[in-house]
C-alpha positions in Angstrom: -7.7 -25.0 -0.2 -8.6 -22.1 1.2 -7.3 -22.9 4.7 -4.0 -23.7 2.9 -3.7 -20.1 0.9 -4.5 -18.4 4.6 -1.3 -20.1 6.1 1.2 -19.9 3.1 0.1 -15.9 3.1 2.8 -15.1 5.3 5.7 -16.9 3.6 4.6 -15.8 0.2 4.7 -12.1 1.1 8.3 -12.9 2.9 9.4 -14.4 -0.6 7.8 -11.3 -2.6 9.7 -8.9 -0.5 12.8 -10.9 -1.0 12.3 -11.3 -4.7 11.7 -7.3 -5.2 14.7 -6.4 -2.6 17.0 -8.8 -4.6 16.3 -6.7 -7.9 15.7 -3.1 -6.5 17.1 -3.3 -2.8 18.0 0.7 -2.5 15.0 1.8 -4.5 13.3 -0.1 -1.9 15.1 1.2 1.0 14.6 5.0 -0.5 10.6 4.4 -0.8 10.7 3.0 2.7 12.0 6.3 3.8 9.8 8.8 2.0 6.9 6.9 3.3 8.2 6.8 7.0 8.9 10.9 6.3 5.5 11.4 4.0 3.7 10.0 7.2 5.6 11.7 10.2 4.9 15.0 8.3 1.3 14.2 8.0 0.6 13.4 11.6 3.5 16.3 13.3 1.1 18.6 10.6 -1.9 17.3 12.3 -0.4 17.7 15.7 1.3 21.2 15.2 -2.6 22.5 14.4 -3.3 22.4 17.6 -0.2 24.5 19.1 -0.8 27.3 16.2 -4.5 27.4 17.5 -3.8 28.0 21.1 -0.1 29.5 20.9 -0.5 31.5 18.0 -4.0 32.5 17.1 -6.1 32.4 20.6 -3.6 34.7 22.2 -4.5 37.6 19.7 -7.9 37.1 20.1 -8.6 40.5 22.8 -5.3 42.1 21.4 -6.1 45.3 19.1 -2.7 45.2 17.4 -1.3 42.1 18.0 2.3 40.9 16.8 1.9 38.6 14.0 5.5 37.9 12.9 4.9 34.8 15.2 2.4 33.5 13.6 3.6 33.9 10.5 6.7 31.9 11.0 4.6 29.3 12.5 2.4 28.6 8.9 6.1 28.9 7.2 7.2 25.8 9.3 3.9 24.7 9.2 3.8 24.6 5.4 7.5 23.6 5.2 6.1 20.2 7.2 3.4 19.9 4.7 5.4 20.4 1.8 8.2 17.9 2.4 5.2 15.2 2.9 3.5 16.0 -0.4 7.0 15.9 -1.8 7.7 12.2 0.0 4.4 10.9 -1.2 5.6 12.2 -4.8 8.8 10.6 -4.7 8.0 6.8 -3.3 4.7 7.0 -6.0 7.1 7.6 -9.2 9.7 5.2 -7.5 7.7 2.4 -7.0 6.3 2.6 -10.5 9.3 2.0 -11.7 9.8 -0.6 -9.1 6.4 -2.5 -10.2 7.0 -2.0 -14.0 10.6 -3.1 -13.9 8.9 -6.5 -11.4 6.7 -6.6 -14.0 8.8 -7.4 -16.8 11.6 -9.4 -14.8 8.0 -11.7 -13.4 7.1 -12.8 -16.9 10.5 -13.4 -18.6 11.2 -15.6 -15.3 7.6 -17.6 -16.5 8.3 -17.2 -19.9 11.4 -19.5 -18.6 10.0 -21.8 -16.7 7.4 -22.2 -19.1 9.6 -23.5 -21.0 10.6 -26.4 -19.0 7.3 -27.5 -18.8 6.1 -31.1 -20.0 3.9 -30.9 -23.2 0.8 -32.0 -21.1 0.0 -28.7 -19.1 -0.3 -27.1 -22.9 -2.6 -30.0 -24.0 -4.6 -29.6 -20.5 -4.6 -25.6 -20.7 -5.9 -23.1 -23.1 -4.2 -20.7 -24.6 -6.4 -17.9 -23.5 -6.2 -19.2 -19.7 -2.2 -19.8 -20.0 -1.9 -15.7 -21.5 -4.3 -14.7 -18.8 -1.4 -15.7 -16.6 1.3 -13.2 -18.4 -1.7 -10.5 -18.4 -4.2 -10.9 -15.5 -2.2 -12.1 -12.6 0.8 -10.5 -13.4 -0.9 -7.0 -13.4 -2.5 -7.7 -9.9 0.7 -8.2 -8.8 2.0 -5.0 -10.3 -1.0 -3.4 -8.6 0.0 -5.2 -5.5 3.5 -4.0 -5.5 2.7 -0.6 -6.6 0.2 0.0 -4.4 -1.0 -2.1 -1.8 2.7 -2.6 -0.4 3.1 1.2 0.3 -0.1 1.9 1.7 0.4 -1.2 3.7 3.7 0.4 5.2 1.9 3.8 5.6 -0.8 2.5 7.4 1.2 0.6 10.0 3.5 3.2 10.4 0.1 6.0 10.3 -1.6 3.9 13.4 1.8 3.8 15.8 2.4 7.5 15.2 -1.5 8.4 15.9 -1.9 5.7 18.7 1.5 7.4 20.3 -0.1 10.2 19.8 -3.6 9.8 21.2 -1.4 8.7 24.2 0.1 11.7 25.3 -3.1 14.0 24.5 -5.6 11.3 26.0 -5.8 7.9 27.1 -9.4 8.2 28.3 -10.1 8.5 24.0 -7.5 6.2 23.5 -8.8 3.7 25.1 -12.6 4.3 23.2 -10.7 4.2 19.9 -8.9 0.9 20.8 -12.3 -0.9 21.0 -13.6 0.7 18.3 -10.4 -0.8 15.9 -10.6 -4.1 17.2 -14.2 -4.1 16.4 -13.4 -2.8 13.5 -10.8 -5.1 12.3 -12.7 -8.6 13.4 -15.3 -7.0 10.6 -12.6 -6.3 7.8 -11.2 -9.8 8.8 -15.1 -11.6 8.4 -15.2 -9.8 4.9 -11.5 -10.3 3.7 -12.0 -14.0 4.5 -14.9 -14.2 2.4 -13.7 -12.0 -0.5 -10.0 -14.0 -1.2 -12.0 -16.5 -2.0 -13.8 -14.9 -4.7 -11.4 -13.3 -5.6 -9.1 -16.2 -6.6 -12.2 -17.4 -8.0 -12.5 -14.5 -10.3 -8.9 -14.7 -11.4 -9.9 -18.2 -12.5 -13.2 -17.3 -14.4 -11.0 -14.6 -16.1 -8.8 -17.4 -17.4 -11.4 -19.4 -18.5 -13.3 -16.4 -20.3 -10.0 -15.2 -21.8 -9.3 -19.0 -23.2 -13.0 -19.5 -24.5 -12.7 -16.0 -26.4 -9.5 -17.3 -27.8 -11.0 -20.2 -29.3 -13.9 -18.7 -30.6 -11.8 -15.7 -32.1 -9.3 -18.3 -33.9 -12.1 -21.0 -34.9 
């Protein structure tokens, strides 16, 4: 079961993506954008430290009255980088909140239909408690999932090409360290993750149980 829930990952984050984009394609298209910006600001920030240290600050070092006009432009642009990535990371946050609680509602009407159309034996074989866990439990994770996990998903990826382009040009000696180190790295989170979506699916199904068993005891 397992095995099977490893392959159809891929196609059910394909049809997730489709299913938000067909609802809030721009909104989708603008977060995409302020995290792309949020993160290129980040890392030029990180980059541009190291040209105000040895441009700007190391030059003055034996000077007794130095010119610091320079360097004061440089922290303006510098803070003007900074500023439009707080500002990004602001925007795509309240967007995709919007985003996850509008998905949220448009997930459980679409149940609430198909729900419907069920045969009167999945409500004979199913709790109550386990069948509102559904509306409650699962659809929240996938809030959370949409609200969060899919953005830091897209800043990560887009994080690790800037900083490995990056590590490139300054050097590939360190690089090349870091590369084994990630790989390393990711066959661990891999070992754990493997390990953890089963419990976690798991856990969703305890949840259902416990929520229909309180049900029962709560109505008599």
């Amino acid at each position: 079961m397992i095995v099977g829930d490893k392959k159809n990952m891929g196609a059910t984050l394909r049809r997730l993506i489709a299913y938000i984009l067909k609802e809030y394609k721009w909104q989708c298209l603008l977060v995409a954008l302020c995290i792309l910006v949020s993160t290129v600001a980040n890392i030029g920030g990180t980059l541009f430290m190291r040209n105000l240290i040895d441009d700007y600050i190391l030059p003055f070092v034996n000077q007794t009255q130095p010119d610091l006009s320079p360097l004061f432009k440089a922290l303006l642009v510098m803070a003007a980088v900074y500023y439009t990535g707080v500002f990004c990371t602001w925007a795509y946050n309240y967007i995709m909140i919007y985003v996850s609680q509008g998905m949220l509602k448009k997930v459980r009407d679409d149940l609430f239909r198909h729900m419907e159309h069920l045969p009167i034996r999945y409500f004979d074989t199913k709790s109550h408690g386990d069948i509102m866990s559904i509306y409650t439990n699962d659809t929240d994770t996938l809030r959370q999932v949409i609200s969060q996990s899919m953005p830091q998903m897209l800043s990560a990826v887009i994080t690790i090409v800037g900083v490995f382009v990056s590590m490139l040009v300054l050097s590939r000696p360190l690089t090349l360290i870091t590369v084994v180190m990630v790989v390393c790295m990711v066959f661990a989170t891999r070992t754990i993750s493997s390990k953890s979506g089963h419990y976690f699916v798991k856990q969703q199904t305890d949840v259902g149980s416990l929520n229909g068993y309180i049900e029962e005891m709560m109505e008599g």
